[in-house]
N, C-alpha and C positions, 0 to 999 in steps of 0.2 A: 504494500500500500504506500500509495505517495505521500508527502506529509500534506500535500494540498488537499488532499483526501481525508487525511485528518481535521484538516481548516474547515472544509466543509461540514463535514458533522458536528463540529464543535459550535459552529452557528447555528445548525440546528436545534441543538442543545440549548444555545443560548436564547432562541427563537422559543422554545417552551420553555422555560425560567422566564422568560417576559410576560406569556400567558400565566402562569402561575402568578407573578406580582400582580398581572391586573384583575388576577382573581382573588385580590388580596391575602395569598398566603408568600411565604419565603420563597424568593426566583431561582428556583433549580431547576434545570430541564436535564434527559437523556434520552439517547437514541442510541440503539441496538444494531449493527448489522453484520451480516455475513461472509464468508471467505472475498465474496463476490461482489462486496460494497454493496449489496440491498442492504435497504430499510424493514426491518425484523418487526421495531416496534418501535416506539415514540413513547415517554412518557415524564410527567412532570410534577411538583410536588402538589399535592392535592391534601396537604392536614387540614389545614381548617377547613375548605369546602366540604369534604366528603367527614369531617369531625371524627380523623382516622389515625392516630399516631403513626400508624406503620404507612400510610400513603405516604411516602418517598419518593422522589424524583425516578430514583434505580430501580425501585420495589414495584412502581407503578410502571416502570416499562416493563420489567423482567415480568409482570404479570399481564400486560398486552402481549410481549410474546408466544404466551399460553405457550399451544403444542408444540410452535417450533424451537423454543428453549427444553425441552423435554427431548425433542428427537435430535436436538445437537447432540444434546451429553450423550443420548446413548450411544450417536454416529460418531459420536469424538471430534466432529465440525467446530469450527472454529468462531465465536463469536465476537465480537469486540464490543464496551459499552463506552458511549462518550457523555460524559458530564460537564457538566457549569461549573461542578462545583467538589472537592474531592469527597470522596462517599463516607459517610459517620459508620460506625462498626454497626450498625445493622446492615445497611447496605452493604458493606465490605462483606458479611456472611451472606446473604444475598448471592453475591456477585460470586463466590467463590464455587458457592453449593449449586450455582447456575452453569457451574463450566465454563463460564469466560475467561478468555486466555488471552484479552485485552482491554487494558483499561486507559482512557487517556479523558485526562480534565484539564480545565481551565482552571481554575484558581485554588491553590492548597487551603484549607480552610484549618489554618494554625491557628487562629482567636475562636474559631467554634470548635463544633462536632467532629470535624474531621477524623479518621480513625484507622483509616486503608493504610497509612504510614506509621502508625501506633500501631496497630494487629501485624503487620507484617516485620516490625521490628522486634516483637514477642518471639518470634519463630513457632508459635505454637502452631501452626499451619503451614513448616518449611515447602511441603512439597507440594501444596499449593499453589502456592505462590511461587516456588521456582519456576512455574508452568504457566505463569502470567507476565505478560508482556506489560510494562508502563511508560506512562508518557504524561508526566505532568506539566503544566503551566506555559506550554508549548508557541504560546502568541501573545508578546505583549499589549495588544490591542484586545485582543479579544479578554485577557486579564482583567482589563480596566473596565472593559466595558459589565463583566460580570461584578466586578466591585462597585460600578456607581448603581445596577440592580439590587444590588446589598444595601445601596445607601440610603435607597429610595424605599427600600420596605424598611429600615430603621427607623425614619423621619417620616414614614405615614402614620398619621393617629388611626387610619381606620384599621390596620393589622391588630390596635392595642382593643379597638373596640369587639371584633370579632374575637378575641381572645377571653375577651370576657365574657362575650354571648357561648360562647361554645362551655366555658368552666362552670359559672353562674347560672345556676337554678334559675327557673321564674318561678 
């Protein structure tokens, strides 16, 4: 794969992490795809809309992939997922127990969740992760541009009010 083929997805990527912020939840997008540069699956963080902690940017594509993430592992096909944003250790397990054997994001998420570089520095999952390809923070623009989506759900009040609607009883 070219890295411009990389660029590309990762705008994809970035392109649902936009939908996610103006869906008012946190702007993470991913997109899935095959040996063959398809598009697998798409998906984007959906917590507060769908009022789902595990709706994850990764978790919600890896689960648009449905069957074709099942008939990789067992074909041993080779998938790759690109993110916005690097994966928090749910995703990282996710992404592992999903057989992708590539992972490439835009911006390391050292002040949050981040966890793909925490979990794989454990080694508790060496051979796992031997078998996964990475590639982080690969575009300075495209870096920035996932930081000023970061900056834009910090400084929206309407993130803090759904937050409340979703915790807070009526």
């Amino acid at each position: 794969m070219t890295i411009n083929k990389d660029r590309y997805f990762l705008e994809l990527a970035l392109e649902e992490a936009e939908k996610a912020l103006n869906e008012n939840t946190y702007p993470v997008g991913a997109v899935i795809v095959d040996e063959n540069h398809t598009i697998i699956a798409k998906g984007r963080n959906r917590v507060h809309p769908q009022q789902d902690a595990t709706a994850h940017a990764e978790i919600d594509a890896i689960r648009n992939a449905g069957e074709a993430i099942f008939k990789a592992k067992i074909n041993r096909e080779k998938f790759t997922i690109y993110t916005s944003l690097e994966p928090c250790p749910m995703c990282t397990g996710g992404i592992l127990f999903a057989n992708i054997k590539k992972v490439v994001w835009v911006l390391n998420d050292d002040l949050g969740f981040g966890g793909y570089k925490k979990i794989e520095d454990t080694r508790i999952f060496d051979k796992k992760f031997n078998e996964i390809e990475l590639i982080e923070e690969p575009y300075e623009d495209l870096k920035q541009k996932q930081m000023e989506l970061m900056s834009k759900w910090s400084t929206n009040p309407n993130h803090v009010i759904n937050l409340r609607k979703a915790v807070i009883p009526k």
